[in-house]
C-alpha positions as CSV (number, residue, x, y, z in Angstrom):
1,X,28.2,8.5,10.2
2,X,24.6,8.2,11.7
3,X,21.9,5.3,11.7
4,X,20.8,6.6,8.6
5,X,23.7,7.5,6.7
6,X,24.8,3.8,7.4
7,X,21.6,2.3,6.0
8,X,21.9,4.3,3.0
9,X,25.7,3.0,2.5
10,X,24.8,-0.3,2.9
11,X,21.5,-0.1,0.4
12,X,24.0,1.4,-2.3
13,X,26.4,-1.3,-1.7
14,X,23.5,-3.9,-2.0
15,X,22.1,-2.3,-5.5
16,X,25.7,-2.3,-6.7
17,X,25.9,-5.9,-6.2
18,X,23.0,-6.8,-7.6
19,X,22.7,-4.7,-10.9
20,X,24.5,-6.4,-13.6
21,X,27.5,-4.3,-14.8
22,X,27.8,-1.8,-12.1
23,X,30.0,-3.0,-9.8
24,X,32.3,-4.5,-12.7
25,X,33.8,-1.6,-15.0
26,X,36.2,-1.4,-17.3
27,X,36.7,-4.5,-20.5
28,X,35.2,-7.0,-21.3
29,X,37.9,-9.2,-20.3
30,X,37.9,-7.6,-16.5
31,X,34.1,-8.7,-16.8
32,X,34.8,-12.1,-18.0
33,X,37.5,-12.5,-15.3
34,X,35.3,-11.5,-12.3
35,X,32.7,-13.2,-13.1
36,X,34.1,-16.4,-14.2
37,X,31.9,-17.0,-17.0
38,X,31.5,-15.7,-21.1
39,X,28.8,-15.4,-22.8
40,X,29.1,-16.8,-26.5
41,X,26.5,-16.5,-29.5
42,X,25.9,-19.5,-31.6
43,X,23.5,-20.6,-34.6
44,X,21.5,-23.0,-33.4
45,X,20.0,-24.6,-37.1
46,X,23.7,-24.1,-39.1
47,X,24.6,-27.7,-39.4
48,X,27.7,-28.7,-39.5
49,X,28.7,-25.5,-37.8
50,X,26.5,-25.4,-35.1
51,X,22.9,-27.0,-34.3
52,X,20.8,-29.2,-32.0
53,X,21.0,-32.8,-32.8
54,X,18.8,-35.5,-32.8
55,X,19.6,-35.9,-28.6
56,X,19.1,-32.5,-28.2
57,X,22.6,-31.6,-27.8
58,X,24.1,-28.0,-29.0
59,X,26.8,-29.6,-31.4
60,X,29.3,-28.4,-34.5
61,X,32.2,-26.9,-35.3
62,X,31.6,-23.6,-34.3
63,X,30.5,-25.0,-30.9
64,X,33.6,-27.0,-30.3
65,X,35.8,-24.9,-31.3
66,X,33.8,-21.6,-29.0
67,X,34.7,-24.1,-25.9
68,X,38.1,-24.9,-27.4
69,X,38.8,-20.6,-27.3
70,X,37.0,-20.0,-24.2
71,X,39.1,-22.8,-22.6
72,X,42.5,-21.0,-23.9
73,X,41.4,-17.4,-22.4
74,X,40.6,-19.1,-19.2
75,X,43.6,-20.6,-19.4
76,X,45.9,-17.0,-19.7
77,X,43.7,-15.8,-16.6
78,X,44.9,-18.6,-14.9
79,X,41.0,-19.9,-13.8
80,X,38.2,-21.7,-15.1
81,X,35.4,-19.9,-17.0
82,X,32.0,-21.1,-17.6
83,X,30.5,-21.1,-21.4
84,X,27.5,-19.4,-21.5
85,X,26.2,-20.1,-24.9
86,X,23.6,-18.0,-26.3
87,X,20.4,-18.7,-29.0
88,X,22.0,-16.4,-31.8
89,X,20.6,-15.8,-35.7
90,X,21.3,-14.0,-38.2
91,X,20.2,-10.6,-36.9
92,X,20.8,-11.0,-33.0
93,X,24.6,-12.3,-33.5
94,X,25.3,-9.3,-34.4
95,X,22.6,-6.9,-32.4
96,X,24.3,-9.0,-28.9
97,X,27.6,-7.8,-29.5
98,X,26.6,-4.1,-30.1
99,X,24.3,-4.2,-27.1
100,X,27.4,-6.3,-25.0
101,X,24.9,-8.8,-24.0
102,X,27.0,-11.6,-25.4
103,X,30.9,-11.1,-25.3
104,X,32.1,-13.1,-28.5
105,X,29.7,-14.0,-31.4
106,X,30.8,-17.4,-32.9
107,X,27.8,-17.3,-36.1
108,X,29.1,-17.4,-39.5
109,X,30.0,-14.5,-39.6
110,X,31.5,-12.6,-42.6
111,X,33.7,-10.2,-42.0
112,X,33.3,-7.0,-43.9
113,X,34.0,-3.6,-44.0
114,X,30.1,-2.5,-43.6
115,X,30.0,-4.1,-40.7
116,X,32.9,-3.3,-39.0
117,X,30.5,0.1,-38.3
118,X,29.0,-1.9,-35.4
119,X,31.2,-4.7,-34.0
120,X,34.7,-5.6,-34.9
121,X,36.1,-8.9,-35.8
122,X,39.0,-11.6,-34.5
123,X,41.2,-12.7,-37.0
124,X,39.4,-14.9,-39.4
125,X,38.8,-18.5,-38.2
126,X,36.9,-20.4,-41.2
127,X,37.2,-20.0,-44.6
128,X,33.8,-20.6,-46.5
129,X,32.2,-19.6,-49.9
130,X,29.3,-18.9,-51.6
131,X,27.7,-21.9,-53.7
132,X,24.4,-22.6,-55.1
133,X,22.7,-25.8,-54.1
134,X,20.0,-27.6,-56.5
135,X,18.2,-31.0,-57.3
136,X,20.6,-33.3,-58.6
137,X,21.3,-33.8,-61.8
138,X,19.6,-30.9,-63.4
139,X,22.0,-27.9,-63.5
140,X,26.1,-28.3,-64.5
141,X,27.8,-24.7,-64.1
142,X,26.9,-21.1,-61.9
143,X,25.9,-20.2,-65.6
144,X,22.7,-22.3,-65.9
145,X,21.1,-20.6,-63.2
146,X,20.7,-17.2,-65.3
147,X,17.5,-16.1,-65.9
148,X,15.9,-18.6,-63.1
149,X,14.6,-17.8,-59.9
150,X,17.0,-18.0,-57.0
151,X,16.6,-18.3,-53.3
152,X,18.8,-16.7,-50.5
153,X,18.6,-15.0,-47.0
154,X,17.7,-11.6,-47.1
155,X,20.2,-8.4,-45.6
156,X,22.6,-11.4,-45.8
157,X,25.9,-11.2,-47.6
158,X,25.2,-13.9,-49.3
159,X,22.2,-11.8,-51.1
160,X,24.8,-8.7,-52.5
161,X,26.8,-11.4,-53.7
162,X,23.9,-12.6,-55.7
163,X,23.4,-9.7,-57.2
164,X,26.5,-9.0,-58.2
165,X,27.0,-12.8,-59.8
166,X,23.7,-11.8,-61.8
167,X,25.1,-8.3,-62.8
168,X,28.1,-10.2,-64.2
169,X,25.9,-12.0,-66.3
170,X,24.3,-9.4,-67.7
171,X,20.7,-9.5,-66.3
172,X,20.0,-5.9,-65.5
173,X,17.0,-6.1,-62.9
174,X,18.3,-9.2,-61.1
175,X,15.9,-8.7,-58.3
176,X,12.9,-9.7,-60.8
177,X,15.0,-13.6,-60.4
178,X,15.6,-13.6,-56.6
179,X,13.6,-14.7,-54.2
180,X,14.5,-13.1,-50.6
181,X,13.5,-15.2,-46.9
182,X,13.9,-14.5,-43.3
183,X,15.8,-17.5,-42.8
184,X,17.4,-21.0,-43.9
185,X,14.2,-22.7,-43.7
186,X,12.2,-20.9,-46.1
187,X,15.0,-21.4,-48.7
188,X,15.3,-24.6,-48.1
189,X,11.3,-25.3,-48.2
190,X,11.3,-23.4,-51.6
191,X,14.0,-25.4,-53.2
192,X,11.9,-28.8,-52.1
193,X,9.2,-27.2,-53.5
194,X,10.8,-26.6,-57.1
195,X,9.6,-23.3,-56.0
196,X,13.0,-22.0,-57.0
197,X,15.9,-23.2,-59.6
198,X,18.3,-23.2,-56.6
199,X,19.4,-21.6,-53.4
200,X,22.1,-20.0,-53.0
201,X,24.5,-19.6,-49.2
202,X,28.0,-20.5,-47.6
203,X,28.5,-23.7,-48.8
204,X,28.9,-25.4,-45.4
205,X,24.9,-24.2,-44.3
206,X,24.2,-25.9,-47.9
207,X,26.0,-28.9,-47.4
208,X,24.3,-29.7,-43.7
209,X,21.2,-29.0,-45.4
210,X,21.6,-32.0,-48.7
211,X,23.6,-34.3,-46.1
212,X,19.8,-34.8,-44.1
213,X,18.6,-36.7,-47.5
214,X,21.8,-37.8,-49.3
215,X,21.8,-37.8,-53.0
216,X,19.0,-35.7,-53.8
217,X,20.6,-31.7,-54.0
218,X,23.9,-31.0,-54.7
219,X,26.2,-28.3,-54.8
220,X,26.6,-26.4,-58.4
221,X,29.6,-25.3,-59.8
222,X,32.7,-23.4,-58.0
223,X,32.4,-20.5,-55.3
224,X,31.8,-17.1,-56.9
225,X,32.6,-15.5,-53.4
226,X,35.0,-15.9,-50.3
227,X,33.6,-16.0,-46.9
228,X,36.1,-15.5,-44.5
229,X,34.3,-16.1,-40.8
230,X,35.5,-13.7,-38.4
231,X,34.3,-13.4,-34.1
232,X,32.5,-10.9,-33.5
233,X,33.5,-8.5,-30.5
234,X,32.4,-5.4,-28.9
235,X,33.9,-2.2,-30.5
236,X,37.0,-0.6,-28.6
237,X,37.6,-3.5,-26.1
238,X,41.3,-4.2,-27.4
239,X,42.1,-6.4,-24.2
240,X,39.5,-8.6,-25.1
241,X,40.4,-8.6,-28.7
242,X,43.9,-9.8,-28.3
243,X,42.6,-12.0,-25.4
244,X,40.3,-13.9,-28.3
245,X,43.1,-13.5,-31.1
246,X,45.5,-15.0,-28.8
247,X,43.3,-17.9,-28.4
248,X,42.6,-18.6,-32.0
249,X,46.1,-18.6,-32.6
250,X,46.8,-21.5,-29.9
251,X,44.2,-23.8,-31.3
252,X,45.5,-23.2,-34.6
253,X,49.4,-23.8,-33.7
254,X,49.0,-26.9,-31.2
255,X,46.7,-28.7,-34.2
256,X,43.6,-28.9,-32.0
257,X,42.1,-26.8,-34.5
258,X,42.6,-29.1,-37.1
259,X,41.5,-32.2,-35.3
260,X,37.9,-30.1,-34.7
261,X,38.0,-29.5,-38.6
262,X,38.4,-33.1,-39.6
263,X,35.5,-34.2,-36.9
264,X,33.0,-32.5,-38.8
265,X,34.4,-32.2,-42.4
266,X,36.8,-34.5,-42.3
267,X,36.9,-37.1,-45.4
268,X,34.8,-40.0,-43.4
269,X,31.9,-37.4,-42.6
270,X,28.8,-36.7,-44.4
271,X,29.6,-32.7,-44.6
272,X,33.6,-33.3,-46.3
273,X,34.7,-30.1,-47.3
274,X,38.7,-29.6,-47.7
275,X,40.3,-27.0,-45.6
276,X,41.2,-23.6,-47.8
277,X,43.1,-21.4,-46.3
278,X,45.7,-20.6,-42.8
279,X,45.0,-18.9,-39.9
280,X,47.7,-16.4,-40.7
281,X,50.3,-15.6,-37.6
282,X,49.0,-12.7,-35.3
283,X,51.7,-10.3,-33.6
């Protein structure tokens, strides 16, 4: 090989190292192991489950039990791995993991079928459900809310199931009674306000939001849905997938997941919320 033919080798070899990807093919888990480090996607305003506290610290359950995960892959590729967490909400936790710039999306998730188009999901690792949320003292049952104005996060779940709860009640243009926001903060802001009757989410968002001034909302009713939290993953990486099921499953069995569960809804906390359902055995 001449002079030239060498300097071109060598300026491949130097792009190859340097553009993210390239030189790493294959799974997700072949990236995670040469590179020592995964990239998760948290909520970063979903108290209890995840969200900045008053010392600036990234904190919840869905934080500790990312690390807890992470720490069990790392542990079946015999190395340490670095957590990479990354700013997620309720569009980008799912637009990361189509677009594989995050490798597991820890965010409240609901699993469901629609959208199982663009990611796929671990086995489920939270069980949550929908509840309505409203000053204290002024509403008794789900049923006291028909015909008042709700709020709820727009393209969320949490919105169809709205619908659906006002169908059942026989209000035939329920969209005339619900109020749709970007976010949690808007909904919030409006139900302060008396702008709205109540707002409506995954209980565990609604119960971080009433614990910052105790005794002033609380929760309505039962749960007229069931929020089962899945990760999300990258489609087609099935290495990956049983790496992360694998993981949820050892948490679960050793009782480290419960001991995470109990630190942030345990009885003594300010977000209690008792456990419903298993992490179900994963072949």
């Amino acid at each position: 090989m001449n002079k030239k033919g060498r300097l071109f080798s060598a300026g491949v070899f130097l792009v190859l190292l340097l553009v993210p990807g390239v030189l790493i093919a294959g799974t997700v888990y072949d990236r995670v192991k040469a590179t020592g480090s995964v990239r998760i996607g948290l909520l970063q305003d979903n108290a209890p489950l995840a969200f900045i506290n008053e010392k600036n610290e990234w904190v919840g359950f869905e934080v500790d039990f990312a690390d807890e995960v992470s720490q069990r892959i790392a542990q079946s590729m015999g190395k340490t791995l670095k957590v990479e967490r990354v700013r997620a909400d309720i569009i980008t936790r799912i637009e990361y993991v189509k677009s594989k710039q995050i490798d597991m999306s820890v965010a409240s998730i609901t699993h469901t079928k629609e959208r199982e188009k663009f990611v796929d999901f671990s086995i489920t690792y939270f069980f949550d459900g929908q509840s309505i949320l409203a000053k204290k003292g002024r509403y008794n049952t789900v049923k006291d809310f028909i015909g008042k104005r709700m709020a709820v996060v727009q393209g969320t779940t949490n919105e169809q199931n709205l619908i659906s709860l006002m169908n059942s009640f026989g209000i035939k243009d329920p969209r005339k009674h619900i109020v749709s926001f970007q976010d949690e903060s808007f909904c919030s802001l409006a139900l302060y306000q008396d702008k709205v009757a109540g707002w409506t989410a995954d209980s565990t968002m609604l119960i971080g939001f009433a614990a910052k001034e105790p005794g002033k909302f609380e929760l309505v009713g039962e749960h007229f849905s069931i929020e089962p939290y899945g990760i999300g993953l990258p489609e087609n990486d099935i290495e990956w997938k049983a790496a992360v099921n694998l993981a949820i499953q050892d948490v679960w069995k050793d009782g480290t997941y419960k001991k995470i569960y109990d630190k942030w809804f345990g009885s003594n906390t300010k977000y209690y919320l008792p456990m419903k359902g298993n992490i179900g055995p994963w072949p």
